[in-house]
N, C-alpha and C positions, 0 to 999 in steps of 0.2 A: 915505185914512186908514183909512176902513173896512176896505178890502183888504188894507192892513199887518196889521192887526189879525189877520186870519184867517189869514196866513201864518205857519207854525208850520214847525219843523224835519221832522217827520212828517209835513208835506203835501207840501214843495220833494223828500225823497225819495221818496214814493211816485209825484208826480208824473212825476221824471227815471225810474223804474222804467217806467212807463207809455208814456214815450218810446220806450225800449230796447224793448217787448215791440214795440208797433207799427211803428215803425221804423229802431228800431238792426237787426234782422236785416237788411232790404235793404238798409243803409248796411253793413254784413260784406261782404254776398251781392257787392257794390259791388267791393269789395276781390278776387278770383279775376280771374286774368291769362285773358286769350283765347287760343287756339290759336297760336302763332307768331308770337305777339304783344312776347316777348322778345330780345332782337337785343344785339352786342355791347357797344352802347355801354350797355345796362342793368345787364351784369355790370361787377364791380367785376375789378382784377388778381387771380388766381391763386384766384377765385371758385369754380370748378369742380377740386375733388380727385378723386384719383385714387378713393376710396368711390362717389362720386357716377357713375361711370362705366359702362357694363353693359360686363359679359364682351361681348368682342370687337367692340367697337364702334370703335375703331380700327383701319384698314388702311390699307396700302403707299401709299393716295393721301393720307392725310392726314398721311404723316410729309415732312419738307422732303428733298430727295433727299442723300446723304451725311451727313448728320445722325445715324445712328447710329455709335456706334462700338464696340471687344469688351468696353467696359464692359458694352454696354447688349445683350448677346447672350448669352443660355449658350450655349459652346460645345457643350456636351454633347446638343443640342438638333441641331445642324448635322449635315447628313447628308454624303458624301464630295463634295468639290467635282473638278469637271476633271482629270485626270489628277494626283490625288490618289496612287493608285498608284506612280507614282515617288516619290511622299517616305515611302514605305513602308519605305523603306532610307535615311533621312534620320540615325539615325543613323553611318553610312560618311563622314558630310558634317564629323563633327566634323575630322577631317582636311584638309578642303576644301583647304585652303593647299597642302599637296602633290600635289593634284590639277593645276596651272597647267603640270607636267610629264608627264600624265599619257598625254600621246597618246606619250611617248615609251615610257613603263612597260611599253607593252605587248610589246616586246622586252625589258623588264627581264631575265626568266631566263636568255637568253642571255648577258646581258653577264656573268653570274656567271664568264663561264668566255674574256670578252674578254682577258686580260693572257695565258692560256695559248694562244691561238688566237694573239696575237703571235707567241708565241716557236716557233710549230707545227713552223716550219723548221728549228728550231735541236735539236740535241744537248750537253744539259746546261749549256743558258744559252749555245753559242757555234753560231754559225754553218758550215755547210761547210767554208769558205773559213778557219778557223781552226783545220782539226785538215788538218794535211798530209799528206805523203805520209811511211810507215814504211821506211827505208832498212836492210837487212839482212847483214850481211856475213858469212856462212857458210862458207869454201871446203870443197868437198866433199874433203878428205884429212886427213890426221893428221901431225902435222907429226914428222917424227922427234926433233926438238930444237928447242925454244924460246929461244934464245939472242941477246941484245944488244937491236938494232932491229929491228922486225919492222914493214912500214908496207900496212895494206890498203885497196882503196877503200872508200868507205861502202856502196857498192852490192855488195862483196862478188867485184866482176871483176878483181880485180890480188891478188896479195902479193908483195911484193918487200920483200928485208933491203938495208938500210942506205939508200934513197933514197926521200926523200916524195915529190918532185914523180912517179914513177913511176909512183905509187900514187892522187896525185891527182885530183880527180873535179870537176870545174868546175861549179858551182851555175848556175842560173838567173839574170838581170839584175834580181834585187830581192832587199832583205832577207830573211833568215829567223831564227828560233832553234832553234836543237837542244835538246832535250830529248827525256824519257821516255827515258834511257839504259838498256842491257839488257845485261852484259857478263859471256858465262859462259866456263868452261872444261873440257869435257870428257878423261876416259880414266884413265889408270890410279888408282890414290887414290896421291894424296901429299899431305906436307903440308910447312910451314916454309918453303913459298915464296913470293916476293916478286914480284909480274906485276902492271907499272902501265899501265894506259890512259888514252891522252889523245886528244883531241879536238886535229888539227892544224888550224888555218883558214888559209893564206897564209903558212903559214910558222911561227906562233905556236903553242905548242902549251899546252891545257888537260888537266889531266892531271883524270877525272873518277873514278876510283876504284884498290884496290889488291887486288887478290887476293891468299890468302894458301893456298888448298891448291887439289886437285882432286880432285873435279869442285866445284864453288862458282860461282856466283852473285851478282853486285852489280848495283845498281839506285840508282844516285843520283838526288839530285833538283833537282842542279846542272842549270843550260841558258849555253848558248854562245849568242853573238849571231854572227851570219853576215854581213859585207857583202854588196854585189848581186854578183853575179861573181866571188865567191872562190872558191879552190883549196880545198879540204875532203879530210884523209884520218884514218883509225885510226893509230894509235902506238902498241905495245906492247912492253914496254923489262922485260927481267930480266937479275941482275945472275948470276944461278945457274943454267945449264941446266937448262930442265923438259921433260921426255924426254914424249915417246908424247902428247901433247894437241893437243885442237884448240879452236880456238877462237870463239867466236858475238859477236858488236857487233852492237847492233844502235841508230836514236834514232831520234825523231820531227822533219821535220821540219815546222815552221808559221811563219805570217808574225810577224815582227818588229815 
């Protein structure tokens, strides 16, 4: 009862004061971790921030292996990797797609000129074997008078009046067609005459142009079909005597 007595608010704290000076320091001093003394299961989750961290204290062993990704990289940092070099020309690549033909491309420039190497053989889109042989009928004289029928070979080796088979000239065992007619008339100048040429084949006769003076020139652009083995001769038919001329036939002949 005495001791209640004495107990005042100004002795319980200067008392607890007393405590603290004497031995609250070593019950602190108490509190300080020992060297290595902290281990995982002391830290709490996500305990240790990036602040708390020194420059360069992580390396290449403590990241998990593939766990980075180009989030977690500046590129701008990376220096040239492995035959980096070829993708130096990476833009060429936006084409890629047309590359899958590319081993062929490299003949590309010749083919520019593939459809003309086609036809290399050919004269003006035809082949050899499509421009024949030109048959010319010339005779070397002047005919005193041009009168009636007049029938010559095509090769230019006969003239005979009034009979074709005379004059006729037997084709080769396969079709052809006549064209490129050429039918002139030389020597003295006249004019107001009438001088018709026909293309005989077998008997049938095609009359392919009409002369009207001399010397003149006609070039139709008629063609005749030729069976295999037919008789072929000239035919030139006036109704008026044309004095002092001679005359030229000439056609192409090609396959049918």
């Amino acid at each position: 009862m005495k001791l209640r007595r004495h107990l005042t608010y100004a002795n319980v704290i200067s008392t607890f004061c007393l405590f603290l000076v004497l031995g609250g320091g070593a019950a602190f001093a108490a509190t300080k971790l020992a060297k290595s003394s902290v281990g995982t299961e002391q830290l709490k989750g996500e305990a240790v921030t990036k602040g708390k961290m020194a420059p360069n204290s992580v390396n290449s062993k403590k990241v998990v292996n593939g766990s980075l990704t180009g989030e977690d990289i500046a590129s701008s940092t990376l220096g040239k990797v492995p035959n980096a070099g070829y993708a130096e020309n990476a833009g060429h690549a936006t084409t890629a797609g047309s590359a899958d033909s590319a081993s062929s491309a490299t003949n590309a420039s010749h083919s520019t000129t593939a459809d003309t190497a086609a036809n290399a053989e050919k004269l003006d889109g035809h082949t050899p074997s499509e421009f024949g042989a030109v048959l010319i009928a010339n005779p070397d004289l002047f005919m005193a008078e041009l009168e009636g029928e007049v029938y010559f070979s095509v090769s230019g080796s006969a003239l005979v009046r009034g009979s074709v088979n005379a004059a006729s000239t037997i084709l080769p065992n396969r079709k052809f067609r006549a064209g490129e007619f050429a039918i002139h008339l030389e020597g003295e100048a006249q004019a107001g005459i009438s001088v018709h040429a026909s293309l005989v084949v077998n008997g049938a006769e095609t009359e392919v142009c009409t002369l009207t003076a001399v010397p003149s020139t006609c070039t139709p652009s008629t063609s005749v079909e030729i069976p295999a083995g037919a008789q072929v001769a000239w035919k030139m038919t006036t109704a008026a005597p044309v004095e002092e001329v001679r005359p030229t036939l000439a056609l192409r002949l090609g396959p049918a």
